[in-house]
C-alpha distance (Angstrom), angle and dihedral (degrees) to the residues before:
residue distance angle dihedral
X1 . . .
X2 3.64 . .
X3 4.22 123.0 .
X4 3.68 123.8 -138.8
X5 3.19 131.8 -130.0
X6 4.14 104.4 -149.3
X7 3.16 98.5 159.7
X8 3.22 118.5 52.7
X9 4.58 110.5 94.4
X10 3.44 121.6 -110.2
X11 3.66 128.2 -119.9
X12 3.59 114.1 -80.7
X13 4.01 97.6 -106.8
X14 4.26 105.7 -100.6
X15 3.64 99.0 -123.3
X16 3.84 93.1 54.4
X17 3.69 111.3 108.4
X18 3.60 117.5 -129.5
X19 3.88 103.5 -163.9
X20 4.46 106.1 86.2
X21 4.26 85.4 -141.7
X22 3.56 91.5 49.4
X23 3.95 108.5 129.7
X24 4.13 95.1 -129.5
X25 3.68 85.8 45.3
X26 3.99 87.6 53.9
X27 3.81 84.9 47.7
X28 3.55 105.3 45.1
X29 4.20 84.8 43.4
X30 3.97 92.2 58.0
X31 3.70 92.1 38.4
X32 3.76 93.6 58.3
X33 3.87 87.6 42.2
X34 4.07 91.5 63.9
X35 3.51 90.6 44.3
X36 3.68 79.6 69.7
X37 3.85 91.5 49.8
X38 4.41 86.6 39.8
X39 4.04 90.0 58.1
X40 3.72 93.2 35.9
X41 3.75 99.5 64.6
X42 4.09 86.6 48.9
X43 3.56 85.8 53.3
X44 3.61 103.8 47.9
X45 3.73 88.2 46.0
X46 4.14 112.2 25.1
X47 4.26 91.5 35.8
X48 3.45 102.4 25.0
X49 3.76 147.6 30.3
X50 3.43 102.1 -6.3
X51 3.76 108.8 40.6
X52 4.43 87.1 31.2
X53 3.79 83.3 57.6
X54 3.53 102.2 41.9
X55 4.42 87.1 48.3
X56 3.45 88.1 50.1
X57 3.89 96.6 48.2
X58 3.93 103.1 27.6
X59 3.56 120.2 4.5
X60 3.83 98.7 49.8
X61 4.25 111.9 86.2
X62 3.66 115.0 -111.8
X63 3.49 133.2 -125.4
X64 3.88 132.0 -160.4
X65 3.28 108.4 -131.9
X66 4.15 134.3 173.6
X67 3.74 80.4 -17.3
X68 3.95 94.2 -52.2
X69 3.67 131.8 102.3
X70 3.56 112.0 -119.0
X71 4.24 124.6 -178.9
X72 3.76 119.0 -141.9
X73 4.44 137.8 83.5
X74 3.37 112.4 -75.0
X75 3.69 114.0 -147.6
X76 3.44 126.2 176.8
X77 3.79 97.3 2.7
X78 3.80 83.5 -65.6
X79 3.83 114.4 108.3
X80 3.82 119.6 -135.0
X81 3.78 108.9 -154.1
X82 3.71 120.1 -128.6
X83 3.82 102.2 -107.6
X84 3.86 76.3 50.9
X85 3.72 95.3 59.2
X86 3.63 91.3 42.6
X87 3.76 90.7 61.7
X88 3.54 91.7 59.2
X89 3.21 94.3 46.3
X90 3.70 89.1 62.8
X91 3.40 86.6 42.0
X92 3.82 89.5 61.0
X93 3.84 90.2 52.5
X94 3.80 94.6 51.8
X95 3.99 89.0 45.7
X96 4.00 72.7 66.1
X97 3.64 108.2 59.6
X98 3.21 89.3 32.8
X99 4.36 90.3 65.5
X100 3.82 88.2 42.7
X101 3.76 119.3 24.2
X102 3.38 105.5 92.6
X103 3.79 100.7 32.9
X104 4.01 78.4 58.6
X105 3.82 95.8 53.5
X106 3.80 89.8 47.2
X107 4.08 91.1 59.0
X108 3.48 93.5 45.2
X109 3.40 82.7 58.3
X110 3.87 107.2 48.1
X111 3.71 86.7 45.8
X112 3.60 113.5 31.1
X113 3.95 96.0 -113.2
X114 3.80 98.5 133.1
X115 3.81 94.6 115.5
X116 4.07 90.7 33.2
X117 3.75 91.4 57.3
X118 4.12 88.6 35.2
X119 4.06 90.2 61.5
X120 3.63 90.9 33.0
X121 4.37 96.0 60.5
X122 3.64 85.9 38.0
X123 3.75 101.0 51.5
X124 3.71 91.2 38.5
X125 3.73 94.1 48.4
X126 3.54 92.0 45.7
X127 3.58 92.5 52.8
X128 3.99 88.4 51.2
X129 3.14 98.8 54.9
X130 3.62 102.1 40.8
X131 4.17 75.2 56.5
X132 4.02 92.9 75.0
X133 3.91 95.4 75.4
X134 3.91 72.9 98.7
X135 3.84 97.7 64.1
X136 3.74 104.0 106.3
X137 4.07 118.6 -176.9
X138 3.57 115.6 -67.4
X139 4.11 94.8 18.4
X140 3.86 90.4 120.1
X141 3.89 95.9 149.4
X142 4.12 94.1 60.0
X143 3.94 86.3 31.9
X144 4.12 82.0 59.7
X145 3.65 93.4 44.3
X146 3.43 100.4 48.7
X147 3.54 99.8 35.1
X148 4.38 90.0 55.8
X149 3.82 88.5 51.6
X150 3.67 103.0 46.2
X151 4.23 86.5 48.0
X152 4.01 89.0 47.1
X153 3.77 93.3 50.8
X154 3.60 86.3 40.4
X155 3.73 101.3 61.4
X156 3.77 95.6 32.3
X157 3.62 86.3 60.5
X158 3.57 84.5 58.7
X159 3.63 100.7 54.4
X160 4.03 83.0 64.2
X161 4.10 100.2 35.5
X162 4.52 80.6 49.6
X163 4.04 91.9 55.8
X164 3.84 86.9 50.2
X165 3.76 87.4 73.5
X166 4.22 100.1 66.7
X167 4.12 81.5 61.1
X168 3.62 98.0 44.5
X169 4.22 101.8 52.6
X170 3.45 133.4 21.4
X171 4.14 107.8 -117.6
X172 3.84 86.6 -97.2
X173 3.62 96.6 73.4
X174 3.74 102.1 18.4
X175 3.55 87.2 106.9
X176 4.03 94.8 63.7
X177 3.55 90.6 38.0
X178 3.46 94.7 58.1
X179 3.64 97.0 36.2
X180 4.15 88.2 58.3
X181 3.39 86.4 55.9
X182 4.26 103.7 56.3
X183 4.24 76.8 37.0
X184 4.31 85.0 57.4
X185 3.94 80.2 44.7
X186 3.23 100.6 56.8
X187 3.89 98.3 44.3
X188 3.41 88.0 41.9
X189 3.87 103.3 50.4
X190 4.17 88.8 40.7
X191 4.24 85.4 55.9
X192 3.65 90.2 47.4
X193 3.72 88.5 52.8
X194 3.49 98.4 46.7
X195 4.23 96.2 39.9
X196 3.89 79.0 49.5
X197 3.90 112.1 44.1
X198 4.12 98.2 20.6
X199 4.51 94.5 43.0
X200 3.58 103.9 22.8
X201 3.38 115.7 28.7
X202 3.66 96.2 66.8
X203 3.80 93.8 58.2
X204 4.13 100.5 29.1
X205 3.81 100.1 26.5
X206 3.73 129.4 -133.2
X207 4.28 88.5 -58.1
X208 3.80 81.8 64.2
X209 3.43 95.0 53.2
X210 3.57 97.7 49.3
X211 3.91 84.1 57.1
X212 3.48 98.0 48.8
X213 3.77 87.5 56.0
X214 3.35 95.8 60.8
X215 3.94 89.7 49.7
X216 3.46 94.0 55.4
X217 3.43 88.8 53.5
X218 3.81 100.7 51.4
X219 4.44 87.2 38.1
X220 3.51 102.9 59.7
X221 3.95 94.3 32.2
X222 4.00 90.4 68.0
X223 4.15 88.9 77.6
X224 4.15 85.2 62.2
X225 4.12 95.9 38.9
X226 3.83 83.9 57.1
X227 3.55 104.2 43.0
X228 3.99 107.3 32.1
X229 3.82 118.7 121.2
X230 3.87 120.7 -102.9
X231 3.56 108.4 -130.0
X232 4.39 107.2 -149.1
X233 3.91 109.2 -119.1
X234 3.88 122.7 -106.2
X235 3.47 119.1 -82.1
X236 3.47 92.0 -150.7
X237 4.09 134.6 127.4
X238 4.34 112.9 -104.2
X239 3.27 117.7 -133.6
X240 4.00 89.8 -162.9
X241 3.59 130.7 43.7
X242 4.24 99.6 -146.1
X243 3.77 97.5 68.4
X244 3.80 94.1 -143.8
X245 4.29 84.7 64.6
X246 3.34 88.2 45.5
X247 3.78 87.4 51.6
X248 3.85 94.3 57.6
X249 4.21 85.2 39.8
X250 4.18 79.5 63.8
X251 3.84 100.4 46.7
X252 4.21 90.7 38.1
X253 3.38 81.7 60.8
X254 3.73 100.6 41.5
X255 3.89 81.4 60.9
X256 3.52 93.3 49.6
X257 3.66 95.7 61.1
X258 4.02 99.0 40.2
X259 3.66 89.4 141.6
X260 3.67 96.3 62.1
X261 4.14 81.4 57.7
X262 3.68 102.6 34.9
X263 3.29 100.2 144.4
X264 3.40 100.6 37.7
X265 4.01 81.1 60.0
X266 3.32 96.3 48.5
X267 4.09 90.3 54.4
X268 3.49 90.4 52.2
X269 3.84 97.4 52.8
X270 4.24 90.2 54.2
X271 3.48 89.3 42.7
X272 3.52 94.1 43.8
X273 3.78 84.5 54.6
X274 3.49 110.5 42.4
X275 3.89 97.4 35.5
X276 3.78 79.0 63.1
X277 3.79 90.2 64.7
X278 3.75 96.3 36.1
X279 4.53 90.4 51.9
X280 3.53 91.0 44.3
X281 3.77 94.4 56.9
X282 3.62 91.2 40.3
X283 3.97 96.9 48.8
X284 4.19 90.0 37.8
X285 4.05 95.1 43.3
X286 3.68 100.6 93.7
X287 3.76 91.8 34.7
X288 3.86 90.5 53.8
X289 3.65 86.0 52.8
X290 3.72 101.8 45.6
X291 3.56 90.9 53.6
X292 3.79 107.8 30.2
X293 4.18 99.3 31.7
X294 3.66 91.7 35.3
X295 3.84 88.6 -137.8
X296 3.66 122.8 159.6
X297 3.96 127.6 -112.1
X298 3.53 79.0 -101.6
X299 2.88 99.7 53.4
X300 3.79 102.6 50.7
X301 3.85 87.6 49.8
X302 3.62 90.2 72.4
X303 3.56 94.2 42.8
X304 3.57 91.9 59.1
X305 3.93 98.5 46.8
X306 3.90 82.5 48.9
X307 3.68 77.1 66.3
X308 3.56 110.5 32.0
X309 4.26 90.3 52.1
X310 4.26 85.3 47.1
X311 3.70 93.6 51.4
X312 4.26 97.9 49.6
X313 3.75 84.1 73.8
X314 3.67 97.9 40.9
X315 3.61 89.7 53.7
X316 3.44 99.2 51.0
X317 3.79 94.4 46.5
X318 3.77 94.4 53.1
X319 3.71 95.1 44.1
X320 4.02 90.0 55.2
X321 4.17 82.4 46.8
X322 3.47 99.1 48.1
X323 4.11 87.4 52.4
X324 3.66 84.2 50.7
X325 3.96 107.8 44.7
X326 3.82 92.0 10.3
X327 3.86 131.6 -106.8
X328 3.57 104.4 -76.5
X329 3.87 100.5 66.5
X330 3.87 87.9 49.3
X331 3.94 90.6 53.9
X332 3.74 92.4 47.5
X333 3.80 110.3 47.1
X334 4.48 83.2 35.5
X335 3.74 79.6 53.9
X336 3.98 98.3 47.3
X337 4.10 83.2 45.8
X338 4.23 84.7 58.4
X339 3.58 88.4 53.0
X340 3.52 103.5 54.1
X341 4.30 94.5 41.6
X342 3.76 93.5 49.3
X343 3.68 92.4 43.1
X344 3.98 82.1 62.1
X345 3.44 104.5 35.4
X346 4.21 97.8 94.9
X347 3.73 87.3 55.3
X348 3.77 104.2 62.3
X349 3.41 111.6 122.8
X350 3.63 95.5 -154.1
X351 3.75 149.2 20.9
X352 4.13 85.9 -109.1
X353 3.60 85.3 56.0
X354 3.47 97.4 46.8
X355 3.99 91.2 48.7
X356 4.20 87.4 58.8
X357 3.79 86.1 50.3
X358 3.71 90.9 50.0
X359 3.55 100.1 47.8
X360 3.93 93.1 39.5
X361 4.24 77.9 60.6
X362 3.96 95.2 48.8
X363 3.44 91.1 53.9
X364 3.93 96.9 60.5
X365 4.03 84.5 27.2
X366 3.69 94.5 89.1
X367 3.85 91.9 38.8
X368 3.40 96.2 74.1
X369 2.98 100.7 33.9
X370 3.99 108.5 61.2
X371 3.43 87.1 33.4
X372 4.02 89.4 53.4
X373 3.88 85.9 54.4
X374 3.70 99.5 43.2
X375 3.93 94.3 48.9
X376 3.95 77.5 51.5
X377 3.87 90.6 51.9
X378 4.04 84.8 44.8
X379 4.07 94.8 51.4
X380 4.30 101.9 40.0
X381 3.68 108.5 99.4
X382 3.81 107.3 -134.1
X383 4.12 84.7 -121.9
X384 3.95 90.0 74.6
X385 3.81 101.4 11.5
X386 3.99 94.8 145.3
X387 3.66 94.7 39.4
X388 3.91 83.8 48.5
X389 3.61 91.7 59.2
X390 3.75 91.4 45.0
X391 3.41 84.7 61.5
X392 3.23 91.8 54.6
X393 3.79 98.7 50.9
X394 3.67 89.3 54.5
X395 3.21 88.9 47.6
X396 3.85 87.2 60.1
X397 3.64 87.5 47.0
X398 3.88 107.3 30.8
X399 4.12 98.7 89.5
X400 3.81 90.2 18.0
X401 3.82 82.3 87.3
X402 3.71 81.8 58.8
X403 3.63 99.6 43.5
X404 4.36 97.2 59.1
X405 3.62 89.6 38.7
X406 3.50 91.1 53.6
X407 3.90 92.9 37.3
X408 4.19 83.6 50.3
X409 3.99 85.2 53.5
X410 3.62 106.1 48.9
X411 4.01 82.4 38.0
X412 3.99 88.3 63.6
X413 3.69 98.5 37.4
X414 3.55 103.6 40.8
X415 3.26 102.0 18.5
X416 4.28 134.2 -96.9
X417 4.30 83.1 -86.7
X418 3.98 90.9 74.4
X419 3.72 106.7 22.0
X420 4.21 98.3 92.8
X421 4.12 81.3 63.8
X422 3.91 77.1 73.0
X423 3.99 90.6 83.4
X424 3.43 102.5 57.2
X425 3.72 103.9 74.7
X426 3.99 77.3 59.1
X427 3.94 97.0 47.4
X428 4.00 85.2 48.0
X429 4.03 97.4 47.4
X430 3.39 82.7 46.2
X431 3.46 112.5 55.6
X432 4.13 88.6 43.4
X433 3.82 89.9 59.8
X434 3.97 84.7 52.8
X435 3.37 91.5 60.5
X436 3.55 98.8 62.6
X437 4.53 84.2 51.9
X438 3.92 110.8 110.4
X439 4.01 111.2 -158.5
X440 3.25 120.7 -143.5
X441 3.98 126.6 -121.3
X442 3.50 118.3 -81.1
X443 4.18 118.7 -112.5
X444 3.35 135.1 -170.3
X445 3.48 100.6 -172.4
X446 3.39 96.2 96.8
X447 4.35 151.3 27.0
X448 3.42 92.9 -149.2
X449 4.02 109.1 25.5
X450 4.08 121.7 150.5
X451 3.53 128.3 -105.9
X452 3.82 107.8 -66.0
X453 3.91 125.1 -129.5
């Protein structure tokens, strides 16, 4: 039986230029950056407070109940609210990525199809969601359907887009790089929302906004299709001949040699924990509003661009801080910031109040993010970059299957009032495992160097 060789770097792809101030560098750097801004303004509108609201409000079945019309599944004679049923929902499409992320990464490895299966998510997703413009009130089953697939492609074209970034920046400034780009996602998902909700919806209604969402997404994503790196396949012997086994063969023995990428590991389980918490209030937010504020769709739009125009500059600030006193720190006191705001948030006596909590949590939002992905970028060997990042996407998604379903629990005992206190035990776990994370040293003698010692 043949050995492999896992371990030993791939060549630096020929086309990749090795200069930072080189134009296609420039290019390729801005073009991944609106990708950020392209999948944003699906987000904001196909994931989150648009099509959340309009579940909550108009898709989900109603129920008389006591005399009062209630929306959500009952099941059991017990009724599960709406926001409730949206959690699982999103719980459904992490269960998802979770079954195929990394086994993804690890083919786009052996054969060089990172950018392949990048476009391919994207278009695909795109195409889904520009799909529910059908969804009429009521139609909760396709609404489910749809709504699962356009988040799975969604964050498996992530897991591809994220492994750009080693390529793009040397470690040095991978922090500002990919802090620009969660800044170009917040712009461009709070433009999408207002183009969408303030120009359109009045003359196409909310169906038209839903398929303007996934426009933008598949419009401004053709700049990163075209420019993209493309990584050379392995030249390495198969131990299977269906290249899906052979995928699993690859992250088996990922596994099997944790030690050799303990740290990388040991980012992945924090992340994998306290991303849970962080998603969960991000997916649940304008559900939690809808039904425990009683605010209109409205209403929660500007909310949320409250939030998306506070975290640009937060983003950018903690990327150039993370380059400077490295990504960890940034993760930990953003993380400690979570804490304290989430703790709080079932005690606001008021939709102002809330909107100062909110905004107080965009500002770290971006912080922990980009620096989350750029400690990734710092931590994936160049031997199993793609897999790496799959990794990392179900590491974003792993316990997130947790998080809703535990969200949608304490939501139906308790009531929907208390159930975002659900994330903190996950924001706390989390943030403890991070401590024990060492990041490596910085270089800048490279855009596409190996993990470092």
């Amino acid at each position: 039986m043949a050995t492999l060789d896992y371990h030993s770097s791939p060549p630096v792809p020929p086309e990749l230029p090795q200069g930072k101030s080189d134009p296609l560098v420039r290019k390729r750097q801005l073009a991944w950056i609106l990708n950020d801004w392209a999948g944003s303004g699906f987000g904001m509108i196909g994931i989150g407070v648009v099509f959340s609201s309009y579940f909550t409000s108009s898709l989900a079945p109603e129920h008389l109940i006591d005399g009062a019309v209630r929306r959500g599944l009952m099941v059991a004679g017990k009724l599960i609210p709406a926001d409730g049923v949206f959690a699982l929902l999103t719980a459904a499409s992490a269960f998802l990525v979770v079954l195929t992320a990394p086994v993804m990464g690890a083919i786009a490895d052996i054969k060089g199809w990172g950018k392949p299966l990048y476009i391919g998510t994207s278009v695909a997703g795109a195409l889904v969601a520009m799909t529910m413009c059908v969804l009429d009130p009521g139609e909760w089953k396709t609404a489910a359907v749809l709504y699962v697939l356009a988040s799975f492609c969604f964050i498996s074209s992530l897991t591809f887009y994220n492994a750009f970034l080693p390529l793009l920046a040397p470690n040095s400034r991978q922090g500002r790089l990919s802090g620009f780009g969660f800044a170009a996602g917040y712009i461009g998902g709070a433009l999408a929302v207002i183009a969408g909700v303030f120009l359109l919806k009045p003359f196409l209604g909310v169906k038209g906004v839903l398929f303007f969402g996934g426009l933008w997404w598949l419009v401004f994503a053709i700049p990163s299709f075209l420019l993209m790196p493309v990584s050379p396949p392995q030249n390495r012997p198969r131990l299977r001949k269906w290249l899906v086994a052979e995928g699993f063969v690859r992250v088996g023995h990922t596994f099997a040699n944790i030690k050799t990428y303990r740290m990388l590991f040991l980012f992945l389980v924090a992340f994998l924990i306290y991303s849970n918490g962080i998603d969960t209030v991000i997916n649940v937010s304008p559900a939690w509003t809808t039904e425990v504020l009683k605010v209109t769709g409205e209403q929660n739009t500007l909310i949320f661009l409250c939030v998306q125009f506070v975290a640009m500059p937060g983003a950018i600030l903690c990327g150039f801080l993370a380059d400077k006193f490295g990504n960890k720190p940034v993760i930990i006191v953003t993380l400690m910031i979570w804490c304290v705001l989430v703790t709080a948030t079932p005690f606001v006596p008021s939709i102002a109040a809330f909107v100062v909590v909110a905004c107080g949590l965009g500002l770290v939002l971006g912080g922990v993010q980009s620096s989350s992905r750029a400690m990734m970028a710092r931590l994936a060997p160049a031997e199993i970059r793609n897999e790496a990042f799959g990794f990392f996407s179900l590491s974003g998604k792993a316990v997130s299957i947790v998080g809703p379903v535990f969200y949608s629990a304490v939501s139906t005992i308790m009531g929907s009032k208390w159930a975002v206190i659900a994330v903190v035990p996950f924001l706390v776990v989390g943030l403890l495992i991070m401590l024990k994370v060492k990041e490596p040293k910085a270089s800048t003698t490279s855009l596409a160097s190996p993990m470092e010692s």
